[in-house]
C-alpha positions in Angstrom: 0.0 0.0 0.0 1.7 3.4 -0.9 2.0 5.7 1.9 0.9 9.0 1.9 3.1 11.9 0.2 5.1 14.4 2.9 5.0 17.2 -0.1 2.9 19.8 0.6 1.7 21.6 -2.3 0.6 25.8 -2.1 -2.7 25.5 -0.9 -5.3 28.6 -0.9 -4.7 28.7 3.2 -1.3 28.1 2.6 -0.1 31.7 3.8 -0.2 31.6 7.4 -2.4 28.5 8.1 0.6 26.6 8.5 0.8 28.3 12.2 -2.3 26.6 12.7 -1.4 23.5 12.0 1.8 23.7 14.8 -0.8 25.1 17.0 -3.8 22.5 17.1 -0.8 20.2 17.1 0.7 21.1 20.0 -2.5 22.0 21.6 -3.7 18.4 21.1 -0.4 17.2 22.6 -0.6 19.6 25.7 -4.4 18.5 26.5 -3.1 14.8 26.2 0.0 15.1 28.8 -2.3 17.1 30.9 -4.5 14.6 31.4 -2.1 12.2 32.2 -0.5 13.8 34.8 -3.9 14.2 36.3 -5.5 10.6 35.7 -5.0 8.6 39.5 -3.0 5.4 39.0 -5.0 3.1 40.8 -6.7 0.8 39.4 -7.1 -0.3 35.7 -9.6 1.5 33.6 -11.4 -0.3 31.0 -10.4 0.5 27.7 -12.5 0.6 24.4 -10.3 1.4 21.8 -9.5 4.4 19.3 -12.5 6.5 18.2 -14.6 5.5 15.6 -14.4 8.4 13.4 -15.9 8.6 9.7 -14.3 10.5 7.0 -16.5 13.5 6.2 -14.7 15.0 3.4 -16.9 16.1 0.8 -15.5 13.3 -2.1 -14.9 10.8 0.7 -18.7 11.4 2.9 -20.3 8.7 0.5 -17.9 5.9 0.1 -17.2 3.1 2.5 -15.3 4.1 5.5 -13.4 1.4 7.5 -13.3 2.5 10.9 -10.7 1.8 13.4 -11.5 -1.7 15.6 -13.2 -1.4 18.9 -11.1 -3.3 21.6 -13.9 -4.5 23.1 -13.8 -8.1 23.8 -16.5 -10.5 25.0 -18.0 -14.6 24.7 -19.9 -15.7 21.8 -23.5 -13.9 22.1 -22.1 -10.4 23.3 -23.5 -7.7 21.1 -24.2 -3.9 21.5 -25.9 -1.1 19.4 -23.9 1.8 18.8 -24.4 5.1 17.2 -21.2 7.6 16.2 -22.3 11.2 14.5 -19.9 13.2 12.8 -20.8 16.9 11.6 -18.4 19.0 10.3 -18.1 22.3 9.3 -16.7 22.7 5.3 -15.0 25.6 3.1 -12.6 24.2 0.7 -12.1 26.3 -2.7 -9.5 25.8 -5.4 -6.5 28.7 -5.5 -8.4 30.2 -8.7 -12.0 30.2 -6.6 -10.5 32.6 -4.2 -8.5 34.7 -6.1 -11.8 35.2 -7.9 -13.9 36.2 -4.6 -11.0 38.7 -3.8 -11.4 40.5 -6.7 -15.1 40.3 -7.1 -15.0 42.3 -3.5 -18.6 43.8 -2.5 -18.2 42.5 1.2 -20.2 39.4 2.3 -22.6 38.4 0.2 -23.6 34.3 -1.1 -22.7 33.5 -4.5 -25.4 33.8 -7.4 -25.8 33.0 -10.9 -23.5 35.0 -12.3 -20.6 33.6 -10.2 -21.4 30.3 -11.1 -21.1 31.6 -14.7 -17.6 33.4 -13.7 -16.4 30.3 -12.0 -17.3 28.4 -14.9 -15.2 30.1 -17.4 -11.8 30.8 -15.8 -10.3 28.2 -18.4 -9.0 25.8 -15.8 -10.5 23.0 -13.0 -12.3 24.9 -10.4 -14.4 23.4 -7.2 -16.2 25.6 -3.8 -18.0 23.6 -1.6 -19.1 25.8 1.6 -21.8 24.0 3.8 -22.1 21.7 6.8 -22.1 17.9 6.8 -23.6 15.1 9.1 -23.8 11.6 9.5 -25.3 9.5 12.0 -23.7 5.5 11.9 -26.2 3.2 13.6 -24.1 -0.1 13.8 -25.3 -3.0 15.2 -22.6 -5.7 16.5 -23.2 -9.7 17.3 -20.6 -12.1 18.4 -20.2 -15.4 16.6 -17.3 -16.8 18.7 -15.2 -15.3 21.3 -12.8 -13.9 18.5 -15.2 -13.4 15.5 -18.1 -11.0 15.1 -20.9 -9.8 12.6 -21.7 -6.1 11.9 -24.0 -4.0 10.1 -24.1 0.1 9.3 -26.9 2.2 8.3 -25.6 5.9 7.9 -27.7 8.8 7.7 -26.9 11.9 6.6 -28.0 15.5 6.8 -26.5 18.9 5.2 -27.6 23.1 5.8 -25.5 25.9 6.2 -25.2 25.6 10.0 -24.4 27.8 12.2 -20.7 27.1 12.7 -19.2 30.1 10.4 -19.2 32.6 12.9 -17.5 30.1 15.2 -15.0 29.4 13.3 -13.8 32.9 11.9 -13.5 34.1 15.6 -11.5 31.3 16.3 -8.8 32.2 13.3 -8.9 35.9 14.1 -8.4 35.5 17.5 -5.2 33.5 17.1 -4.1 35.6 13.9 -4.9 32.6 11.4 -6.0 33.6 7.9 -9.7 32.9 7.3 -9.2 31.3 3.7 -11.5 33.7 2.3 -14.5 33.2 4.6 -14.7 37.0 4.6 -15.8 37.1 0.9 -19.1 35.1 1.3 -22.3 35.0 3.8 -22.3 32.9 6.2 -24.4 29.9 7.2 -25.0 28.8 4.0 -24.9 25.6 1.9 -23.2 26.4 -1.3 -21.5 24.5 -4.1 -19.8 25.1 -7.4 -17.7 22.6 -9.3 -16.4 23.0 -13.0 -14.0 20.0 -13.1 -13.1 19.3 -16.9 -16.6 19.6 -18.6 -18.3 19.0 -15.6 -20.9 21.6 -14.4 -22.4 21.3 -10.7 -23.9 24.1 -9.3 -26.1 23.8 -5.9 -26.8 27.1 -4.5 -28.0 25.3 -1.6 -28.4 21.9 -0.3 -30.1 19.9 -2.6 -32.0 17.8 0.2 -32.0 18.2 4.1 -30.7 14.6 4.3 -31.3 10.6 4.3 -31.0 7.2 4.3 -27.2 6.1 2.6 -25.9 2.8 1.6 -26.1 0.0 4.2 -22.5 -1.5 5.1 -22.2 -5.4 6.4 -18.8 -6.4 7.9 -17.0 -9.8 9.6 -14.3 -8.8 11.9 -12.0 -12.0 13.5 -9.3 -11.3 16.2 -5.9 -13.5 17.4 -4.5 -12.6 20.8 -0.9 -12.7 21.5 -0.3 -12.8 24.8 -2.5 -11.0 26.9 -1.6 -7.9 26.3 -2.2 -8.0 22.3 -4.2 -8.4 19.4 -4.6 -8.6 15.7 -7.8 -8.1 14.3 -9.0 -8.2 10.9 -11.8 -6.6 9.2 -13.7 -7.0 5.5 -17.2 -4.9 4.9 -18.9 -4.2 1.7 -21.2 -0.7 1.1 -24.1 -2.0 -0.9 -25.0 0.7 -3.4 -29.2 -1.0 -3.3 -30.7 1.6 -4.8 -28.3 3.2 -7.1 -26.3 6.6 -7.4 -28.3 9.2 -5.1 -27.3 12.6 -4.7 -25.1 13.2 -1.5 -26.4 9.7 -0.1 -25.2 7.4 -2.8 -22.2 7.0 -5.0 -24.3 4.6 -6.8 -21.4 2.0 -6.5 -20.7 -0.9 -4.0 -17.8 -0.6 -2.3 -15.2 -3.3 -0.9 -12.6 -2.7 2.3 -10.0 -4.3 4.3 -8.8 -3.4 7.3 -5.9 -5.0 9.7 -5.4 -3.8 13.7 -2.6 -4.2 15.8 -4.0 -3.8 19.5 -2.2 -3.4 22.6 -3.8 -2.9 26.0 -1.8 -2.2 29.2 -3.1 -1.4 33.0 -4.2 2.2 32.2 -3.3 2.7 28.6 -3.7 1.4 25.2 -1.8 1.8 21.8 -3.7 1.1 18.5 -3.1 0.8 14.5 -4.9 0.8 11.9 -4.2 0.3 8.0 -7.0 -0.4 5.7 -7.7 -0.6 2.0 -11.1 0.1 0.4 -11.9 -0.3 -3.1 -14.5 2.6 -4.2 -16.4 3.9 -7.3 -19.1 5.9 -8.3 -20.1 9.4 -8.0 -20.1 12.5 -5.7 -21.5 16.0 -6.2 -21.5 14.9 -9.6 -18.3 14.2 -10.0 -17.3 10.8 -11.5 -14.7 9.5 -9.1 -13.4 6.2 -11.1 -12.6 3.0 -9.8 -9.9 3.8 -7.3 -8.4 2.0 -4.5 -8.3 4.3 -1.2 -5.5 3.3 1.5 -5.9 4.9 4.7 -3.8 4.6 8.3 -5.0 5.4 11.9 -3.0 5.7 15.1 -4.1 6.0 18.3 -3.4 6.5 22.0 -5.7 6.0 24.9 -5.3 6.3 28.4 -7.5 5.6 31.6 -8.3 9.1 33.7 -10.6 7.0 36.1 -11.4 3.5 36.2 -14.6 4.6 33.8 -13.1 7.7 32.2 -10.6 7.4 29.3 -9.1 9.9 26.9 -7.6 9.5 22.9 -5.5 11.5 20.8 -5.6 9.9 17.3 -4.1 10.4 13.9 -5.4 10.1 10.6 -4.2 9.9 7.1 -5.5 8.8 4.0 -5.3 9.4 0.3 -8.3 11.1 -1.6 -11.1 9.7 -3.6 -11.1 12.1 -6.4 -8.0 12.2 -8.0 -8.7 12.7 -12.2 -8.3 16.2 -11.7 -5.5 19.5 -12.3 -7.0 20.5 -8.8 -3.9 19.1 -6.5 -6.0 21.0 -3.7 -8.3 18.2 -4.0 -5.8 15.3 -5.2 -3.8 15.6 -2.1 -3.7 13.5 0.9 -5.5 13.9 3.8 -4.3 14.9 7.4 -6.0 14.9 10.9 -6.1 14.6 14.6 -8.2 14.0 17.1 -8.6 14.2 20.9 -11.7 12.6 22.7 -13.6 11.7 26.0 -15.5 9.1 26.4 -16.5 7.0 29.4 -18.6 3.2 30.3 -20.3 2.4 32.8 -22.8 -0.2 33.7 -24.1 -0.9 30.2 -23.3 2.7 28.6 -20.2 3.8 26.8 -20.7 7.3 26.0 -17.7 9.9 24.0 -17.0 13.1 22.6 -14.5 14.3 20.0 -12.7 16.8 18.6 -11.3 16.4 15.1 -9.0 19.3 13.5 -7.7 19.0 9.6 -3.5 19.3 9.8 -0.8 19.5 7.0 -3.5 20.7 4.4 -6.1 22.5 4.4 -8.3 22.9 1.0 -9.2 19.3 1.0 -10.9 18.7 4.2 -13.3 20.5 7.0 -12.4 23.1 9.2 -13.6 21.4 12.2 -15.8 18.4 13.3 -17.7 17.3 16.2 -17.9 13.5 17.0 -20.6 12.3 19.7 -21.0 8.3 20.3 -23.1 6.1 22.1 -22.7 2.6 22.9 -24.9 0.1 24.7 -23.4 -3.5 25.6 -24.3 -6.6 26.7 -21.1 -8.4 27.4 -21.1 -12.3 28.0 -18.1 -13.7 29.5 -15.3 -15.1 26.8 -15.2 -18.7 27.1 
C-alpha cells in the first residue's frame, strides 16, 4: 500500500495557516499530557479502543469508510448497538475560486448566478463547496465466537448551512490565522460550485435536508498474543441498493479491508490501523473512477478513572477524487483527534474533537464526534 506523500503543495490557506497547524498540534499534545499527569493510578480502567471516526470530506462522505476496531472483547453472544455522528463544518475552494472572490469584493454576500457563470469560465478546474455535513452511523454488532463478530451500518446523513461560520472565523482571528476567504461570502450557507473538466455542478443550496445512505455489512476476526495484544482483521462491503443518489449514494458498492494491531496495558492502550477500500461511483456529480483508497490510523488511549478514558488519534489517508489538475483536492489527507469518552454499567458514551492538519483545502475546518454505545457483554469462554 503506498503511503501518503510528505510534499505539501501551495494551498489557498497556505499563507499563514501553517501556524495553525503547529498550534492544534501542539494544543492536542498539551491537553493529552495534561491529562495524564492528572489521571490517578490506581486501578485499571477499562479501555474501548481508538475512536470511531468517519471521514467527512466532501469526495470521501459517500464511500465506505473502515473505521478503526473497537477493543472491546466478550463470549460468543455479546452484542451492543452503537451510534457515532460526525458533523463537520466545510470551506474548501481551489486557489483560482479565491483569487476570484478577492477581486469580485462587494463585502459578504452568497454567490449567485452570475458567479457560477464566472467560476465556470476561468479556463481551468475549479471546485467551492461551503456547507455543513452530518452523518449518524447506527451499527449493530453480534458475536459469533469469542474472537469473530458480525456487523452492520446504516448511515444517515444530513446537510444546511449551520451555524458554525461565525465560530470558526472568531477562532482564526483571535489566534491571527487567515480565514481562507471566509470574509468574501455570507455565512451559514450551503453552497457548491464545481467545474472539473466539462463537468458543471452548481447547488446554490443543499439539494436535500438529508437521508437514508448505503447500508454497510462487515466480519471482523481477532488473534491474541499474549495478553496484552491483538490482531484483528476486518472485510465490509457498502451495498449501493438503490443506485447513485445525490449526497447519499455513490451509486457503487464498495469493498474494504482493514488489519489492527492492538495493545492494551493497565491504564493505557496503543492502537493501529491500516486499511484498504476499493471505491467507485459518484459524488456532487463528479465521477470518481474506480480507485483504491489506502488509509492509516494511530491511536493513544489512556485511563483518567477507572470509567473515564481519553484519545488522541491520527489520521491519514489518500483522496477519492483524484482525475483532476486541482492538486488541492488530489492531495492526501491529514487529521487529529482528541476525545472523552466514558462506560459504565451498560453505557459507553464519548465526545471528540477532530481538527484538519498538513493541508487544508481538501478537508473540514472542524468536526464534532458524539458516540453512544450500549453493551451486553457475556463472559469469553
Amino acid at each position: 500500500m503506498p503511503a501518503p506523500s510528505t510534499e505539501a503543495p501551495r494551498t489557498a490557506r497556505g499563507r499563514r495557516r501553517p501556524a495553525s497547524a503547529r498550534a492544534c498540534a501542539s494544543a492536542l499534545v498539551s491537553v493529552f499530557v495534561l491529562t495524564l499527569g492528572a489521571a490517578p493510578a490506581l486501578a485499571a480502567t477499562e479501555l474501548i479502543g481508538p475512536l470511531r471516526l468517519r471521514d467527512t470530506t466532501p469526495f470521501n462522505i459517500l464511500r465506505l469508510d473502515m473505521l478503526p476496531a473497537h477493543a472491546v472483547r466478550g463470549g460468543r453472544g455479546t452484542w451492543a448497538i452503537e451510534a457515532d455522528l460526525s458533523y463537520t463544518n466545510t470551506f474548501v475552494m481551489s486557489d483560482n475560486v479565491r483569487s476570484y472572490l478577492e477581486a469580485r469584493g462587494g463585502g459578504r454576500r452568497p454567490l449567485d448566478a452570475a458567479d457560477v457563470a464566472a467560476i465556470e469560465s476561468l479556463g481551468a478546474d475549479a471546485y467551492y463547496v461551503d456547507g455543513e455535513f452530518g452523518v449518524l452511523d447506527l451499527t449493530f454488532h453480534i458475536a459469533l465466537s469469542s474472537r469473530t463478530s458480525a456487523y452492520s451500518t446504516l448511515p444517515l446523513y444530513a446537510f444546511g448551512g449551520g451555524g458554525l461560520d461565525g465560530t470558526i472565523e472568531g477562532f482564526h482571528n483571535a489566534f491571527g490565522f487567515d480565514n481562507a476567504g471566509r470574509e468574501h461570502v455570507t455565512r451559514d450557507r450551503f453552497q457548491t460550485v464545481l467545474a472539473l473538466g466539462s463537468l458543471r455542478t452548481s447547488f446554490l443550496q443543499a439539494p436535500i435536508d438529508g437521508g437514508v445512505g448505503d447500508p454497510v455489512l462487515g466480519l471482523r476476526h481477532s488473534w491474541l498474543f499474549g495478553p496484552r495484544w491483538a490482531l484483528v482483521l476486518d472485510g465490509a462491503a457498502k451495498l449501493a441498493a438503490h443506485g447513485e443518489r445525490t449526497l447519499l449514494s455513490t451509486g457503487a458498492n464498495d469493498y474494504g479491508l482493514q488489519a489492527s494491531l492492538q495493545g492494551k496495558f493497565k491504564r493505557q492502550g496503543a492502537y493501529f490501523s491500516a486499511a484498504c477500500v476499493r471505491t467507485d461511483g459518484s459524488v456532487l456529480g463528479v465521477r470518481l473512477g474506480p480507485n483504491t483508497v489506502p488509509t492509516l490510523t494511530a491511536a493513544w488511549e489512556v485511563g483518567l478513572t477507572s470509567h473515564t478514558n481519553a484519545i488522541v488519534q491520527a489520521y491519514a489517508s489518500q483522496s477519492t477524487l483524484r482525475d483532476t489538475t486541482v492538486e488541492e483536492i488530489k492531495t492526501n489527507k491529514y487529521e487529529a483527534s482528541f476525545g472523552v469518552r466514558s462506560h459504565r454499567g451498560h453505557w459507553v458514551y464519548g465526545v471528540a474533537v477532530i481538527e484538519n492538519i498538513v493541508h487544508y483545502a481538501n478537508t473540514p475546518d472542524v468536526g464534532l464526534s458524539l458516540s453512544l454505545a450500549w453493551l451486553a457483554l457475556k463472559p469469553e469462554r
